[in-house]
C-alpha positions, 0 to 999 in steps of 0.5 A: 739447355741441356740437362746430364741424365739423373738430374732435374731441372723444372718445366715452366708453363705459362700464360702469354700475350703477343700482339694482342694473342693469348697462349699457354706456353710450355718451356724447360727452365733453370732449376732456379726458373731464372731462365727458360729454354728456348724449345717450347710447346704452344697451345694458341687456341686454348683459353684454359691450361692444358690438361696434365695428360697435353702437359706430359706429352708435350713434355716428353716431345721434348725429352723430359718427364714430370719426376712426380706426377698428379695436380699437385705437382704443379706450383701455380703463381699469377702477377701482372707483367711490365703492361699490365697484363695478367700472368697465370704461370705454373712449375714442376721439377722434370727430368730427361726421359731414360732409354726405355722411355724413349717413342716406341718409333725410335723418333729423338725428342726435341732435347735443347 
């Protein structure tokens, strides 16, 4: 998924059950949050969400930044899936990184 500079797009972090394993899963979504990007930033070990600063910095490992900060940026919505399983999920407008924000080390973000 890739998103032209000056434009927005969301971030969709979830909670995720696989074989029986929970984990908070970051991934870029559609700005309509019909689709998720493949790249994604995992947190297996944690039972709560990540903190907003894990958040930002997953976020811009992948090349994008909130375009408004703080908690109350983050539209959060729970439901059960086709199992059964609880669903615990959030959303917030993004937008890929400017130049001047780009790592200190000249490292490319992960942009899909």
């Amino acid at each position: 998924m890739t998103v032209a500079d000056g434009q927005t797009t969301h971030a969709a972090l979830g909670w995720r059950v696989e074989g029986g394993i929970g984990e908070w899963v970051l991934h870029l979504a559609r700005p309509d949050l019909s689709g998720l990007s493949l790249l994604s930033v995992a947190w297996p070990d944690q039972s709560g969400p990540p903190s907003l600063m894990q958040r930002y910095d997953a976020l811009a490992s992948l090349g994008y930044a909130v375009v408004r900060g703080g908690p109350e940026a983050w539209t959060w919505t729970e439901g059960v899936d086709e199992q059964g399983n609880v669903m615990l999920a959030a959303y917030t407008e993004v937008r890929p990184l400017g130049v001047e924000e780009l790592p200190a080390d000249g490292a490319e973000p992960a942009r899909g």
